[in-house]
mmCIF entry with sequence, helices, sheets and N, C-alpha, C, O atoms, coordinates in Angstrom:
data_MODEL
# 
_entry.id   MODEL 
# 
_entity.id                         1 
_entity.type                       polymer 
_entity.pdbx_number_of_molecules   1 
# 
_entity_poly.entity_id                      1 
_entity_poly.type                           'polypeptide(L)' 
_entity_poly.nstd_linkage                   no 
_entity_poly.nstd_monomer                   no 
_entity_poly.pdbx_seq_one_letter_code       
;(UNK)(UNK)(UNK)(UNK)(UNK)(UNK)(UNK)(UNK)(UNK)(UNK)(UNK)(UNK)(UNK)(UNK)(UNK)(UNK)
(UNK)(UNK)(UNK)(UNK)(UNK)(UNK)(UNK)(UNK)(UNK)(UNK)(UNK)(UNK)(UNK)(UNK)(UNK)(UNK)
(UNK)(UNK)(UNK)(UNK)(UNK)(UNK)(UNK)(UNK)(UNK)(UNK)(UNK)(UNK)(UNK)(UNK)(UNK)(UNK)
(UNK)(UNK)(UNK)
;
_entity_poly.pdbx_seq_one_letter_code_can   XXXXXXXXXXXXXXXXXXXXXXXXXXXXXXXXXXXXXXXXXXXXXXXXXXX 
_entity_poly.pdbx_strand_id                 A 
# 
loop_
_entity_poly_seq.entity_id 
_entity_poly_seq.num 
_entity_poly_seq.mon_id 
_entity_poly_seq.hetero 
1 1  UNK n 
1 2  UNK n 
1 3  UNK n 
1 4  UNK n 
1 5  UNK n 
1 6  UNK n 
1 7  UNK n 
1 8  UNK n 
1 9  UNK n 
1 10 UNK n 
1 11 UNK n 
1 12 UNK n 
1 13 UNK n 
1 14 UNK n 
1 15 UNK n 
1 16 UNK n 
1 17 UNK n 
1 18 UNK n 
1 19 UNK n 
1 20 UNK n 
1 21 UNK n 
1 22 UNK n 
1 23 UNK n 
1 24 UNK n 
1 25 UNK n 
1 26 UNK n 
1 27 UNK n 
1 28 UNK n 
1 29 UNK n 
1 30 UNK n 
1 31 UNK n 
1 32 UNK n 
1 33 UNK n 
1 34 UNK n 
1 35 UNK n 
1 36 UNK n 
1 37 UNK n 
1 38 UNK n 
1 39 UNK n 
1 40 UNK n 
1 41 UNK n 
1 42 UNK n 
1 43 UNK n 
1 44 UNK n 
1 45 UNK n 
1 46 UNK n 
1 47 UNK n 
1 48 UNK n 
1 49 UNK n 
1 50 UNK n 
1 51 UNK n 
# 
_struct_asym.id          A 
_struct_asym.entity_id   1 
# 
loop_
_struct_conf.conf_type_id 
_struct_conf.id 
_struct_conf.pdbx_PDB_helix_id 
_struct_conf.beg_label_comp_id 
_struct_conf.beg_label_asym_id 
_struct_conf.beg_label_seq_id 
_struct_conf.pdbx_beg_PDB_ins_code 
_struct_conf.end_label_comp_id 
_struct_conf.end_label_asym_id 
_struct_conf.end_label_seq_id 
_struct_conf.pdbx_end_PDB_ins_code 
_struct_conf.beg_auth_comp_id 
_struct_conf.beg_auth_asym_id 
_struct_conf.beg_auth_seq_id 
_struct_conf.end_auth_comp_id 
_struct_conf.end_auth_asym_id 
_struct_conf.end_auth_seq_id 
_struct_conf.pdbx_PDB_helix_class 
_struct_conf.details 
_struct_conf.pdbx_PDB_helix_length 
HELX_P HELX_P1 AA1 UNK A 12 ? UNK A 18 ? UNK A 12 UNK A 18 1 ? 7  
HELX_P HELX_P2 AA2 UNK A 19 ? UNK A 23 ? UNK A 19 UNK A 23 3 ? 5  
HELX_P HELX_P3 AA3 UNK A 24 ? UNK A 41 ? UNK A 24 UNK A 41 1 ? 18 
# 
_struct_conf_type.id          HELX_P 
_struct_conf_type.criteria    ? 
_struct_conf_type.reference   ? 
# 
loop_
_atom_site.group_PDB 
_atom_site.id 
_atom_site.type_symbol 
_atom_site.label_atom_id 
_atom_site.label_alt_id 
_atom_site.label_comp_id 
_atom_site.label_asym_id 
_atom_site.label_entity_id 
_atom_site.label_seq_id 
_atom_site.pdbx_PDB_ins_code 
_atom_site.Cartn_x 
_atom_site.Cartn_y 
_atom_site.Cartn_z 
_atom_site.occupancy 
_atom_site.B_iso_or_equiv 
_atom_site.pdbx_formal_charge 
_atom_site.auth_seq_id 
_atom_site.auth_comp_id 
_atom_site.auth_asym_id 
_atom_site.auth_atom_id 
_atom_site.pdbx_PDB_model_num 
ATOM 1   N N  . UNK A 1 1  ? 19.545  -33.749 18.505  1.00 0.00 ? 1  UNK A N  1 
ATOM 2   C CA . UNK A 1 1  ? 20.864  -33.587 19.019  1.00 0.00 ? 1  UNK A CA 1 
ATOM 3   C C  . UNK A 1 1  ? 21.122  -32.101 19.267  1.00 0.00 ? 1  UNK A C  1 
ATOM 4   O O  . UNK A 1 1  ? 22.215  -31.672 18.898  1.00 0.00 ? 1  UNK A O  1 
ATOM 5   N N  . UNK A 1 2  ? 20.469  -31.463 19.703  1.00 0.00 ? 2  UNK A N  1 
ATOM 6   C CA . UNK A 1 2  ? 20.410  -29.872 20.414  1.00 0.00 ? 2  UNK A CA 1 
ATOM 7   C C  . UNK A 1 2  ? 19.600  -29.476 20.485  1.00 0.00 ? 2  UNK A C  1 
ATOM 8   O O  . UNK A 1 2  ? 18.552  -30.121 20.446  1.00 0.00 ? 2  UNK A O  1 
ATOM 9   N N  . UNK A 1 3  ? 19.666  -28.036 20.647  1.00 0.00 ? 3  UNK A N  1 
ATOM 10  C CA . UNK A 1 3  ? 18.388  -27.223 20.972  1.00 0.00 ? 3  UNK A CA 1 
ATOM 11  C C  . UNK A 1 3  ? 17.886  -27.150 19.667  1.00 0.00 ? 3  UNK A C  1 
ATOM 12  O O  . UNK A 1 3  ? 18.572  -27.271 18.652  1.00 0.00 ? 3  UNK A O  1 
ATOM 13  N N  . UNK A 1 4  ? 16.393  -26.904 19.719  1.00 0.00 ? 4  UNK A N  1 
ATOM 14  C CA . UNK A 1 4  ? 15.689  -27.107 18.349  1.00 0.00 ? 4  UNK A CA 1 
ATOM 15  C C  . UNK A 1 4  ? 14.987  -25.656 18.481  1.00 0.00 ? 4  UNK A C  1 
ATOM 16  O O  . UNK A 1 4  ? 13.952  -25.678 19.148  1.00 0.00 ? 4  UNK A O  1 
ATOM 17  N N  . UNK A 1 5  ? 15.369  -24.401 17.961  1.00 0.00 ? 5  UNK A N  1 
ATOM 18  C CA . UNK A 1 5  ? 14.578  -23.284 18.082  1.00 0.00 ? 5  UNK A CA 1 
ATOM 19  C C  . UNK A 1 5  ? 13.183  -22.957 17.274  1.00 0.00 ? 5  UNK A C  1 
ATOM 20  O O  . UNK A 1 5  ? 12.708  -23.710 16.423  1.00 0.00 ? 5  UNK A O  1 
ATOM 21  N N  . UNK A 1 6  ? 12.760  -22.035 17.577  1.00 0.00 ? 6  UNK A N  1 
ATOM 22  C CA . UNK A 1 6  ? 11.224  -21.776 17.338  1.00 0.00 ? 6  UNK A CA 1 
ATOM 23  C C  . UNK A 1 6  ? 11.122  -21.640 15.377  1.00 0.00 ? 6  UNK A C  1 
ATOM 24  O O  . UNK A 1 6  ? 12.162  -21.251 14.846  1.00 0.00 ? 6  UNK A O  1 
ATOM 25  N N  . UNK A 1 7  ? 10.237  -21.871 14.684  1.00 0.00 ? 7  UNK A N  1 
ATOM 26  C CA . UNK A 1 7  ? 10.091  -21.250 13.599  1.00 0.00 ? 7  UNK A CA 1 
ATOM 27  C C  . UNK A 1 7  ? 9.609   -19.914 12.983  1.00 0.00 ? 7  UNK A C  1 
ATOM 28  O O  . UNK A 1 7  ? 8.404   -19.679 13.083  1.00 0.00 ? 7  UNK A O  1 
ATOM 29  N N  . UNK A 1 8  ? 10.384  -19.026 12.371  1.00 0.00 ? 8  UNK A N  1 
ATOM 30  C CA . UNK A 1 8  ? 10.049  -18.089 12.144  1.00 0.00 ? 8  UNK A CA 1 
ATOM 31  C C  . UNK A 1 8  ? 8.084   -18.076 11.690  1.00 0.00 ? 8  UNK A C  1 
ATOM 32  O O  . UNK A 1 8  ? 7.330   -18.789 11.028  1.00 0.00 ? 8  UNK A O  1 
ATOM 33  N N  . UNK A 1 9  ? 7.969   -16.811 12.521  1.00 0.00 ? 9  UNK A N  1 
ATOM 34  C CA . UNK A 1 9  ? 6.651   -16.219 12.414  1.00 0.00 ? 9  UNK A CA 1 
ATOM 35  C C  . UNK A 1 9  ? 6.293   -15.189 12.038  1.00 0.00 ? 9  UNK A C  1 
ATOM 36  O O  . UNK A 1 9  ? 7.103   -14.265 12.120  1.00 0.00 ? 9  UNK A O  1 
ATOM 37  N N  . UNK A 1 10 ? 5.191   -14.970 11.578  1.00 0.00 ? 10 UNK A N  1 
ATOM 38  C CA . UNK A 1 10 ? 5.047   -13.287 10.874  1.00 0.00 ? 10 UNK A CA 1 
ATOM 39  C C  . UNK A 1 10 ? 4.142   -12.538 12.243  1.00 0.00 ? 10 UNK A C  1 
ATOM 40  O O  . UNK A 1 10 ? 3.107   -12.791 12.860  1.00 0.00 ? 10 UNK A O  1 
ATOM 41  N N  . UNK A 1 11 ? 5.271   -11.436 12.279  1.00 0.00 ? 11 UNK A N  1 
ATOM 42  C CA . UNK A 1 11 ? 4.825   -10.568 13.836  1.00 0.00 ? 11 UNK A CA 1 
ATOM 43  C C  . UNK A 1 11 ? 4.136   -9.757  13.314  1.00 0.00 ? 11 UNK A C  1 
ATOM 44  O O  . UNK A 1 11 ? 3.812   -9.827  12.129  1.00 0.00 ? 11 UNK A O  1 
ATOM 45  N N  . UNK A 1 12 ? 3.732   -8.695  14.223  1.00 0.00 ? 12 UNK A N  1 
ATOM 46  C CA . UNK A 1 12 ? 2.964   -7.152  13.826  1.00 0.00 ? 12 UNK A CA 1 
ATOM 47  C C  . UNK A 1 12 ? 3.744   -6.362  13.184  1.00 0.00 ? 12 UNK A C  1 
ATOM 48  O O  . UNK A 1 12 ? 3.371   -5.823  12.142  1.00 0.00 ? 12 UNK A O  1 
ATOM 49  N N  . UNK A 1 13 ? 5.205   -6.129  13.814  1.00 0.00 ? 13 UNK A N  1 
ATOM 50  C CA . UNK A 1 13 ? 6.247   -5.290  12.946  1.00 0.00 ? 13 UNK A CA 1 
ATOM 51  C C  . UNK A 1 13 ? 6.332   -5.668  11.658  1.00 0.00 ? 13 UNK A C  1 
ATOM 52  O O  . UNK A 1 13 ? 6.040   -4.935  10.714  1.00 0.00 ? 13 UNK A O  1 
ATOM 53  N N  . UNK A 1 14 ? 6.800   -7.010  11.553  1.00 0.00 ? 14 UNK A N  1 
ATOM 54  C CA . UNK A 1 14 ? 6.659   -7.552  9.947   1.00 0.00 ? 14 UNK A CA 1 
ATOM 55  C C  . UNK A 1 14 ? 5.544   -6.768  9.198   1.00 0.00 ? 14 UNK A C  1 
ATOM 56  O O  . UNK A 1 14 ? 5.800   -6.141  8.170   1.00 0.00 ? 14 UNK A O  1 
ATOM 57  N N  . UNK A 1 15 ? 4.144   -6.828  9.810   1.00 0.00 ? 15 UNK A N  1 
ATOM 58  C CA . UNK A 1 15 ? 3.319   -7.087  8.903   1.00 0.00 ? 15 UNK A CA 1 
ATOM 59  C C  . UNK A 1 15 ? 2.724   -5.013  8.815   1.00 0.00 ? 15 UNK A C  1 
ATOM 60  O O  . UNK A 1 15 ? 1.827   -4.698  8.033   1.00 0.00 ? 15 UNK A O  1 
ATOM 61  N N  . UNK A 1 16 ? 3.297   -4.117  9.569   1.00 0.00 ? 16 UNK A N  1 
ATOM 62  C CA . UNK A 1 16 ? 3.620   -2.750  10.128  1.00 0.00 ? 16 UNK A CA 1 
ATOM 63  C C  . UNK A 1 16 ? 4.319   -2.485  8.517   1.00 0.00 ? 16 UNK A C  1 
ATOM 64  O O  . UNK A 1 16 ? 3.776   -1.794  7.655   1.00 0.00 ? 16 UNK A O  1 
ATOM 65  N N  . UNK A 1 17 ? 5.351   -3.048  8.388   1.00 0.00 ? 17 UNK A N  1 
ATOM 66  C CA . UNK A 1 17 ? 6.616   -2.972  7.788   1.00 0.00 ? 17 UNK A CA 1 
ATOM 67  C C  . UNK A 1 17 ? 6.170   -2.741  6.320   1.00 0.00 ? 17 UNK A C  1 
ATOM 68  O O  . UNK A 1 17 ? 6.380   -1.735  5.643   1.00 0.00 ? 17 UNK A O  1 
ATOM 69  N N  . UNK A 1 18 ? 5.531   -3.840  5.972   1.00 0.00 ? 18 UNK A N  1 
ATOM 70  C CA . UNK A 1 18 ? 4.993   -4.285  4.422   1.00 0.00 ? 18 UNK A CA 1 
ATOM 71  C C  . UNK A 1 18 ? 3.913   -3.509  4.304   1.00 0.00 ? 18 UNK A C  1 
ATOM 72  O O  . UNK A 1 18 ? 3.583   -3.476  3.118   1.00 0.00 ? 18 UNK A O  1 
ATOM 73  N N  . UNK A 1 19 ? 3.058   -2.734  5.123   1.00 0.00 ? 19 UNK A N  1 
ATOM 74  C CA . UNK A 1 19 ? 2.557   -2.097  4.481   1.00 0.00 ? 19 UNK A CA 1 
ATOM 75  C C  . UNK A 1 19 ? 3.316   -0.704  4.437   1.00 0.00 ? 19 UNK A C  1 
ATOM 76  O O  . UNK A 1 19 ? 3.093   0.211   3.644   1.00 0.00 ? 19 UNK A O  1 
ATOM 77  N N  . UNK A 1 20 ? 4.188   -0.732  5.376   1.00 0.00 ? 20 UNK A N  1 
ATOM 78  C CA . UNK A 1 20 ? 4.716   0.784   5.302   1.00 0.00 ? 20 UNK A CA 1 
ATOM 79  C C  . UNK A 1 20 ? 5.948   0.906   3.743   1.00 0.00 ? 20 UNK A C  1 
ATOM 80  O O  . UNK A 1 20 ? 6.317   1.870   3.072   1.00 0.00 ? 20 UNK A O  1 
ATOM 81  N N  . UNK A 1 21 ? 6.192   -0.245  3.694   1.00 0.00 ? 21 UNK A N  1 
ATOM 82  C CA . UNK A 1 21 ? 7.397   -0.086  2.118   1.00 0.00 ? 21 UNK A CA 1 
ATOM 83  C C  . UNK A 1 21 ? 6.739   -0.221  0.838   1.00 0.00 ? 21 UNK A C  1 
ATOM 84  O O  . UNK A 1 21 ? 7.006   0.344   -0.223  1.00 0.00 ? 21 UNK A O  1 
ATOM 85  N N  . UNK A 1 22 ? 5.663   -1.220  1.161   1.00 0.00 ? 22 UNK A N  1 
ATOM 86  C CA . UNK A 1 22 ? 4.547   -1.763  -0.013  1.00 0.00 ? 22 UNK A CA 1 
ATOM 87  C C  . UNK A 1 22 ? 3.593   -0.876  -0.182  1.00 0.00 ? 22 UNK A C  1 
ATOM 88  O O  . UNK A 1 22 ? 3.550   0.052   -0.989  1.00 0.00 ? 22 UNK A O  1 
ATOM 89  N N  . UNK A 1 23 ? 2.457   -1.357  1.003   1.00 0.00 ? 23 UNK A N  1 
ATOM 90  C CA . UNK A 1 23 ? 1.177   -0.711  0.777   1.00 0.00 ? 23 UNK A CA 1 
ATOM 91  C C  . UNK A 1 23 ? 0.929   0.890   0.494   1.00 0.00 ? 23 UNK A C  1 
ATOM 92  O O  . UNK A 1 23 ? 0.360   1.355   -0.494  1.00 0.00 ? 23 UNK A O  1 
ATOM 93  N N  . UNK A 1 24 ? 1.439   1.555   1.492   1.00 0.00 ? 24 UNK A N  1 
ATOM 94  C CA . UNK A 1 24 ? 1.440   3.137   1.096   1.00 0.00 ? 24 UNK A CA 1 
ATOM 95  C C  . UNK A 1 24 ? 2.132   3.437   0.035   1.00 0.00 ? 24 UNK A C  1 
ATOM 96  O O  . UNK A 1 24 ? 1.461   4.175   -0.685  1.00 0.00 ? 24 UNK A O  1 
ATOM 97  N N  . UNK A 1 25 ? 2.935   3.262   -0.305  1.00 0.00 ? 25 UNK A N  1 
ATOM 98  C CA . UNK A 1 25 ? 3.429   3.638   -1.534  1.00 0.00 ? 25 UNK A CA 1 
ATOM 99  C C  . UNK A 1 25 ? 2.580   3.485   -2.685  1.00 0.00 ? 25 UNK A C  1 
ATOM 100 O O  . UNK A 1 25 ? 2.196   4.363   -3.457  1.00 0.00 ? 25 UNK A O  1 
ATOM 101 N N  . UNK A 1 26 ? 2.329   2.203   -2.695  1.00 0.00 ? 26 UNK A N  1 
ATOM 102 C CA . UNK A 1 26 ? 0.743   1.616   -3.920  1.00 0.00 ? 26 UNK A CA 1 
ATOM 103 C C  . UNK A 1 26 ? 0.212   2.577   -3.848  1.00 0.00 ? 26 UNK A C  1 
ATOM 104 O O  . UNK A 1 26 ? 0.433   3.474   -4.661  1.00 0.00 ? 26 UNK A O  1 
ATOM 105 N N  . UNK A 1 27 ? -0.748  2.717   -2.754  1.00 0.00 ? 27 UNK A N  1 
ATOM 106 C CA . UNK A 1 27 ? -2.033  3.922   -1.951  1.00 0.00 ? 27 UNK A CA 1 
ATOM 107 C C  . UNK A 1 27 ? -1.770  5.465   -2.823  1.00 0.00 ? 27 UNK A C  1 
ATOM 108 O O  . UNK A 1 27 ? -2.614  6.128   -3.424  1.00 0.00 ? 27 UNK A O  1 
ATOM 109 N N  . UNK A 1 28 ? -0.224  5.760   -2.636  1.00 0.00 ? 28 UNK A N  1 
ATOM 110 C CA . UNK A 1 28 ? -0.045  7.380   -2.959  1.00 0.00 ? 28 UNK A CA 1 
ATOM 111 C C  . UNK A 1 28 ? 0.120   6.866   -4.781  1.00 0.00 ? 28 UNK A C  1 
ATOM 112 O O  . UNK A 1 28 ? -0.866  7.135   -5.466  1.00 0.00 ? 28 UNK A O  1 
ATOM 113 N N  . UNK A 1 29 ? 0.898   6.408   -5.253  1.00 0.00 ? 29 UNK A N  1 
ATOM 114 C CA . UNK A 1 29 ? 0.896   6.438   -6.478  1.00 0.00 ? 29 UNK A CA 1 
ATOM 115 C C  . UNK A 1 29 ? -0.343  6.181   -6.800  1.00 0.00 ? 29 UNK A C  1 
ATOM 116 O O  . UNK A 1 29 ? -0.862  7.218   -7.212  1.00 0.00 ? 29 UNK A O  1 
ATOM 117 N N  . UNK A 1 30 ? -1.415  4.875   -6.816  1.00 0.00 ? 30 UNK A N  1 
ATOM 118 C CA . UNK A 1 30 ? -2.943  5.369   -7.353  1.00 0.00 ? 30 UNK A CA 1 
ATOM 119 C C  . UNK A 1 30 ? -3.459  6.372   -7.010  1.00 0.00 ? 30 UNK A C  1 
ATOM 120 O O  . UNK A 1 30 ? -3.988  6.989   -7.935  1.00 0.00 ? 30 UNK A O  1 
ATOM 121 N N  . UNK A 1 31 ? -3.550  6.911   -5.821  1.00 0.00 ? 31 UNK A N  1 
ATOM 122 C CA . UNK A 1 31 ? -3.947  8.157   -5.344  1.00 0.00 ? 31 UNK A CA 1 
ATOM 123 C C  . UNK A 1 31 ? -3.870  9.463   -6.390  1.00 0.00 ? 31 UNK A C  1 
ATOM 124 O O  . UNK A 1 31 ? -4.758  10.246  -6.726  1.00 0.00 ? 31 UNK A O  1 
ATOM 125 N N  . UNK A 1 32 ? -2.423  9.389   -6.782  1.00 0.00 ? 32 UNK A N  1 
ATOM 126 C CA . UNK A 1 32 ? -2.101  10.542  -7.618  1.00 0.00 ? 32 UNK A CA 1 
ATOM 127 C C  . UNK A 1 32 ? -2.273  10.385  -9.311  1.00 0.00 ? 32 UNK A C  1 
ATOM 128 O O  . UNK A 1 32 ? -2.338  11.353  -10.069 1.00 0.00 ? 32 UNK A O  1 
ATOM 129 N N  . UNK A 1 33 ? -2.336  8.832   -9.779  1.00 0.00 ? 33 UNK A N  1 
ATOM 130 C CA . UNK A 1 33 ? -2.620  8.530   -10.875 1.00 0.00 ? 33 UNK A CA 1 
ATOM 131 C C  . UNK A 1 33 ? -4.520  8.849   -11.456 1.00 0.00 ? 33 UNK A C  1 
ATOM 132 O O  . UNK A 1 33 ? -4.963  9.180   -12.556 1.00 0.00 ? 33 UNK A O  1 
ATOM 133 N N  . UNK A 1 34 ? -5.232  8.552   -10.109 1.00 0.00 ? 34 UNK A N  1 
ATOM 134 C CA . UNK A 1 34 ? -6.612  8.548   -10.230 1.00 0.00 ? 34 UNK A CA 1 
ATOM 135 C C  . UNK A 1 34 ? -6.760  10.209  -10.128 1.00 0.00 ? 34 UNK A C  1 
ATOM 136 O O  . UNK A 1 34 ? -7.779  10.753  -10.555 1.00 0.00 ? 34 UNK A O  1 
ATOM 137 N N  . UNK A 1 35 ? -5.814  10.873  -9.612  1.00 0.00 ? 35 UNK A N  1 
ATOM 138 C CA . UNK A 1 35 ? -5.583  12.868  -9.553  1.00 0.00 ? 35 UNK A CA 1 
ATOM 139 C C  . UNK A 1 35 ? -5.572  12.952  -11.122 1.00 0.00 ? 35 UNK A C  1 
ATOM 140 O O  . UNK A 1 35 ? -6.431  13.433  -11.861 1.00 0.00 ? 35 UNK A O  1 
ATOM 141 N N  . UNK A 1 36 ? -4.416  12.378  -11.426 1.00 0.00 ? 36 UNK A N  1 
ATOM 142 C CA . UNK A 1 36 ? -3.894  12.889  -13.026 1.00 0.00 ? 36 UNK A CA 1 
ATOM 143 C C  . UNK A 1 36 ? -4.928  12.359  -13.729 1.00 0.00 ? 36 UNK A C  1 
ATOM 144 O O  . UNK A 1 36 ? -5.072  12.910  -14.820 1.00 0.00 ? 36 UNK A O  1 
ATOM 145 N N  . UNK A 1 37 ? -5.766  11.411  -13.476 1.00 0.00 ? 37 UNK A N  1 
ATOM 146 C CA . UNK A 1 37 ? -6.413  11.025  -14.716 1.00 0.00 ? 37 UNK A CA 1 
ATOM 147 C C  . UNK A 1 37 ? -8.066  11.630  -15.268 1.00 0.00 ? 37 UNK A C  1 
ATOM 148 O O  . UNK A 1 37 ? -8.914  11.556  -16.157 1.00 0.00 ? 37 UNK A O  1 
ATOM 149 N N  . UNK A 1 38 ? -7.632  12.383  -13.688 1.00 0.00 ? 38 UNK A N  1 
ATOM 150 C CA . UNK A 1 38 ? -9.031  13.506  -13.625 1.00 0.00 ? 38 UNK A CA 1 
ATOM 151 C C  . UNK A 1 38 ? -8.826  14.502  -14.045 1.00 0.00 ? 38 UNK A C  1 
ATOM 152 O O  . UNK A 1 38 ? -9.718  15.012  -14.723 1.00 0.00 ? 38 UNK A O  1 
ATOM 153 N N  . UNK A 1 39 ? -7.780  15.107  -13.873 1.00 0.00 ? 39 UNK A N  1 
ATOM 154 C CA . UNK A 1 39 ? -6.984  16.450  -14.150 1.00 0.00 ? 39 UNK A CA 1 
ATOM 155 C C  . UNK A 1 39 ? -7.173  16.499  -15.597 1.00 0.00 ? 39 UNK A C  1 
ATOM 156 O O  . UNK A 1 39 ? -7.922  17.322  -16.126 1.00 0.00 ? 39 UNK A O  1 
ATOM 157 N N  . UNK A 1 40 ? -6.334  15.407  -16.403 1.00 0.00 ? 40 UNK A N  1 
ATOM 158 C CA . UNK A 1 40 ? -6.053  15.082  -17.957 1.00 0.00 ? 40 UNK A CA 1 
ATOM 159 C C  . UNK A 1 40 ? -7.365  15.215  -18.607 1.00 0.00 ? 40 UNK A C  1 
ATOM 160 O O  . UNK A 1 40 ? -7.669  16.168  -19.325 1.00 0.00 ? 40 UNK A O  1 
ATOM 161 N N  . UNK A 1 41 ? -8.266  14.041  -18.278 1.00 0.00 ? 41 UNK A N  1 
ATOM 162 C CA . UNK A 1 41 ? -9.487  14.001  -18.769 1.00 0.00 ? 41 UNK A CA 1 
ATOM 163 C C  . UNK A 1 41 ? -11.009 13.861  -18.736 1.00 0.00 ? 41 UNK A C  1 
ATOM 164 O O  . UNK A 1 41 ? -11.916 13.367  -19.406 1.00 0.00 ? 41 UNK A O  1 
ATOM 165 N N  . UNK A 1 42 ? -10.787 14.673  -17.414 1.00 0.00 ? 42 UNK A N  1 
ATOM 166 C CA . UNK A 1 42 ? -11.828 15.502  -17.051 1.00 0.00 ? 42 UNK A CA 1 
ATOM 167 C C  . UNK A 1 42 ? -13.207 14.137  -16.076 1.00 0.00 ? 42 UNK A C  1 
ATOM 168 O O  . UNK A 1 42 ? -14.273 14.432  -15.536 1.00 0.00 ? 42 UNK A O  1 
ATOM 169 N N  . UNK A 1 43 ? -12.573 12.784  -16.211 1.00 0.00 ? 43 UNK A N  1 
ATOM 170 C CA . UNK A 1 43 ? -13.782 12.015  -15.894 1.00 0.00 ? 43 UNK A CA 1 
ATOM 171 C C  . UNK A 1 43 ? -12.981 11.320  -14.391 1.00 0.00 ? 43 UNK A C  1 
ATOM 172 O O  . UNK A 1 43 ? -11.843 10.863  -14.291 1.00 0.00 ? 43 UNK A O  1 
ATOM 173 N N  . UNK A 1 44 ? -14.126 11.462  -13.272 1.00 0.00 ? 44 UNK A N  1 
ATOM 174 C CA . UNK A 1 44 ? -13.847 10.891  -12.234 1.00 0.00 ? 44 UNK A CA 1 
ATOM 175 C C  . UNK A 1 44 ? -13.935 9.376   -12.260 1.00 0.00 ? 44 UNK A C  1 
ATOM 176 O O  . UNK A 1 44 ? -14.885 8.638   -12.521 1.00 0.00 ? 44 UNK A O  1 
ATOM 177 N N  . UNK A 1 45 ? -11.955 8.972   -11.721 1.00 0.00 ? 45 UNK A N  1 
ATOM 178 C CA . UNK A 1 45 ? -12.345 7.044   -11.766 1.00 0.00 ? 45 UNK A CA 1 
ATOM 179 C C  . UNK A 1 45 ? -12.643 6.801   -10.449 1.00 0.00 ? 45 UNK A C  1 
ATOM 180 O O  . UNK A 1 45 ? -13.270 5.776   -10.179 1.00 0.00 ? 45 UNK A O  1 
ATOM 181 N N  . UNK A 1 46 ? -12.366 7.430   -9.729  1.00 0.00 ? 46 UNK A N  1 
ATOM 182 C CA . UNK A 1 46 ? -11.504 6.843   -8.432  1.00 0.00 ? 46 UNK A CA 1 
ATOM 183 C C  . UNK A 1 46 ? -12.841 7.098   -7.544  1.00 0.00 ? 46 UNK A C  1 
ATOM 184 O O  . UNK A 1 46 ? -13.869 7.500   -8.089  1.00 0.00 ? 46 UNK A O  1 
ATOM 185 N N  . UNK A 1 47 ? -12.767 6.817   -5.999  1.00 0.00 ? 47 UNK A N  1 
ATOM 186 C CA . UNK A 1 47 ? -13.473 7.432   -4.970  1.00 0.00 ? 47 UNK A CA 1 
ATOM 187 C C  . UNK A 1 47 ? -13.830 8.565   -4.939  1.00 0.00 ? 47 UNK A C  1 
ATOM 188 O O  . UNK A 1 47 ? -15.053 8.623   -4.810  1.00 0.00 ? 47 UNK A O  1 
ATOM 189 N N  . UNK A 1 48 ? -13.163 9.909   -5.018  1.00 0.00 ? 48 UNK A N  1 
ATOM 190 C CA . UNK A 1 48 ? -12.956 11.234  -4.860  1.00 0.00 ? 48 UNK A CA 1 
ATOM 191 C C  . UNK A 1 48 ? -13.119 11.548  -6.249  1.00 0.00 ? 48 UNK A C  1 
ATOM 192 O O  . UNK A 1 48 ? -12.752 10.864  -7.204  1.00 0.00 ? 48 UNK A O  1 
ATOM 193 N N  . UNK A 1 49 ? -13.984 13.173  -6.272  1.00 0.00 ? 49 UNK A N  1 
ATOM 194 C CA . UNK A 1 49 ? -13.611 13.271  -7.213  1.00 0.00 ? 49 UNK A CA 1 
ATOM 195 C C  . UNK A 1 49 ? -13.523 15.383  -6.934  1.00 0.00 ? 49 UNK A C  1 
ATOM 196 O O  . UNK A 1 49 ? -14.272 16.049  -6.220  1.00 0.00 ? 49 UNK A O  1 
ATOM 197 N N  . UNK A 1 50 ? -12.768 15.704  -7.489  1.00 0.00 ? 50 UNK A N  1 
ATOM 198 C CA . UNK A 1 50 ? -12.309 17.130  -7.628  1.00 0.00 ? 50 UNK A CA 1 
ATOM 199 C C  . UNK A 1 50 ? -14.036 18.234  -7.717  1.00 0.00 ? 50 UNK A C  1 
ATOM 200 O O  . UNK A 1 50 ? -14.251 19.312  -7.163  1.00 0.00 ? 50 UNK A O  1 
ATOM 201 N N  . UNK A 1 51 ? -14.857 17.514  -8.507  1.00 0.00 ? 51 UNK A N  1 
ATOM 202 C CA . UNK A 1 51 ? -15.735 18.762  -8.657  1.00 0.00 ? 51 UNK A CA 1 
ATOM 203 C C  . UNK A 1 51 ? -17.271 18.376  -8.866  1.00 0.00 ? 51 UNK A C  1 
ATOM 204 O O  . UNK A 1 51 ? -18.116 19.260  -9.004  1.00 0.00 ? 51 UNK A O  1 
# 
């Protein structure tokens, strides 16, 4: 009994979005936690390591 519109879909912006509020944020805080935890105690966890 009317128009029957489309169902929401997950676009590129959506999916742009979640990593820009979510993902980078994650990214920099481990980023800087795997820094500090090298800094503190001297042992590389992460990818990178200082020396």
């Amino acid at each position: 009994m009317g128009h029957t519109i489309a169902e929401p879909r997950l676009t590129l912006m959506a999916v742009w979005l979640g990593f820009l509020y979510v993902g980078l944020p994650l990214l920099v805080f481990t980023g800087l936690l795997d820094l500090a935890m090298q800094v503190i105690f001297g042992v590389c966890t992460g990818l990178w390591c200082l020396r």
